[in-house]
N, C-alpha and C positions, 0 to 999 in steps of 0.2 A: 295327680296333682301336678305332678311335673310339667306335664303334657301342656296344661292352662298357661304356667308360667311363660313356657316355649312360644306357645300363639299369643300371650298377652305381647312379647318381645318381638315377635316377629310383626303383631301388625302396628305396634310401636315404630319399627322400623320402615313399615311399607309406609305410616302416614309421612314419617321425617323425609322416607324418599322421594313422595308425592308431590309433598311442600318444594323441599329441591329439586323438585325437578317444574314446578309452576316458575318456583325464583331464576332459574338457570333460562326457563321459555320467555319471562317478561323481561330478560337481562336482553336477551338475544331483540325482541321486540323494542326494546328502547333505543338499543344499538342500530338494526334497520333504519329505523323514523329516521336518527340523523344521518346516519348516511345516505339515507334515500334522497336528500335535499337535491335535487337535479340543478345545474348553474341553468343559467337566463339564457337561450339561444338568441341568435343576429335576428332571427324573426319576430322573436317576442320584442327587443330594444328596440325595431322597426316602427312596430304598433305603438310602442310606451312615446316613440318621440312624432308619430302622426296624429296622437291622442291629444298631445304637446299642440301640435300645428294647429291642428282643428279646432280645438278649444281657445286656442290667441284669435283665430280668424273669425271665430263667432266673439268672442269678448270684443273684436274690434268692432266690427257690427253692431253689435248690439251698443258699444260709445258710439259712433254714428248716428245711430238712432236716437240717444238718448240728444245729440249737441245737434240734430235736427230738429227735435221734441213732438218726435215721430211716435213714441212710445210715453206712457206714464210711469211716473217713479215707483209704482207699487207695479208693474211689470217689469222695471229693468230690474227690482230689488229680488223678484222671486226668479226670472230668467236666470241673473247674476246667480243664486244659489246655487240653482242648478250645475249649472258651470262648476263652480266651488266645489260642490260633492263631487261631480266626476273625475274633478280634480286630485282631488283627494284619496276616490276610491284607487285611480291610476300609481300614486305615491304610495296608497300600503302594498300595492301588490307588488311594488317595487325595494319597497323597503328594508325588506331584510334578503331580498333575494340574492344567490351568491352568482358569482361568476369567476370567468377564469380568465388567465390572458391577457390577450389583446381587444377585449370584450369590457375590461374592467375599467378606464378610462370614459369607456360611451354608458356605460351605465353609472357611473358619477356626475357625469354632462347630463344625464336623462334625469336623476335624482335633482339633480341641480337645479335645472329648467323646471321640473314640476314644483319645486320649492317657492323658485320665485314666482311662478306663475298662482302660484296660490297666495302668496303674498298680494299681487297685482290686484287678482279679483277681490281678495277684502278690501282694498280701496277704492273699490269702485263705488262700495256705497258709500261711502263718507265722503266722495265727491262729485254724487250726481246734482248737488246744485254751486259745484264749484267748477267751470268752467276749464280755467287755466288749471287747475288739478285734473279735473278728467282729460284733459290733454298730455298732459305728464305719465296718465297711467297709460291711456291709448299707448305714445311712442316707448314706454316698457314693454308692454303685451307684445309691440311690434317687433322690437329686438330680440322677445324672446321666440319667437316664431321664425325669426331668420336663423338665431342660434339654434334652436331643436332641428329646424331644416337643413343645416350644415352639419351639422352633426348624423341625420339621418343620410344624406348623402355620400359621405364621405364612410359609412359602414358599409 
């Protein structure tokens, strides 16, 4: 009888072990994940701000097209999305992303620019049959494509 007791205690003990030792493994794995967060390299801020360029230089286009009326408004409006979401998708992968340095200045210029640059494109539809507004957005778009591009040069 004793004997049961002994094994009832011991595999008491091997389950409490078990258990700390999963708790002690997912401690260790939750601590990884954060640290593993690798900072943003100059090559990634490269792409984030020609993502920047590329996107002002088709949004200008694409007003050109519209103040030629070269395109229909139910083209510039789904093109415009378009734009938008890449926009967008470019700003989350940026968004929480860390950095270090002398890196940390151009990746607030790159968050910056995709902000405003997303801003832009939702006014574009609300002034495809406003003329002097789609003007106003154009020479936005356009500043921000010089600002992304000074900024990628100068990294």
């Amino acid at each position: 009888m004793h004997s049961g007791v002994t094994t009832l205690v011991t595999e008491t003990e091997i389950v409490k072990s078990t258990m700390q030792g999963r708790f002690f493994c997912v401690l260790i794995l939750v601590f990884v994940a954060g640290c593993n967060r690798r900072s943003v390299t100059a090559g990634e801020l490269s792409s984030a701000l020609r993502e920047i360029i590329s996107t002002s230089a088709e949004a200008e286009l694409l007003i050109d097209k519209v103040q030629r009326g070269q395109v229909t408004p139910t083209f510039a409006r789904s093109h415009n999305a378009y734009l938008l979401e890449e926009t967008k998708q470019s700003a989350r992968e940026m968004a929480d992303a860390p950095t270090t340095g002398n890196l940390r200045p151009v990746l607030e210029s790159c968050r910056r620019d995709q902000q405003l640059l997303d801003t832009a494109l939702q006014r574009i539809d609300s002034t495809l049959e406003n003329l002097p507004g789609l003007i106003a957005v154009k020479e936005q778009v356009r500043a921000i494509r010089t600002a992304a591009a000074n900024t990628r040069a100068a990294l």
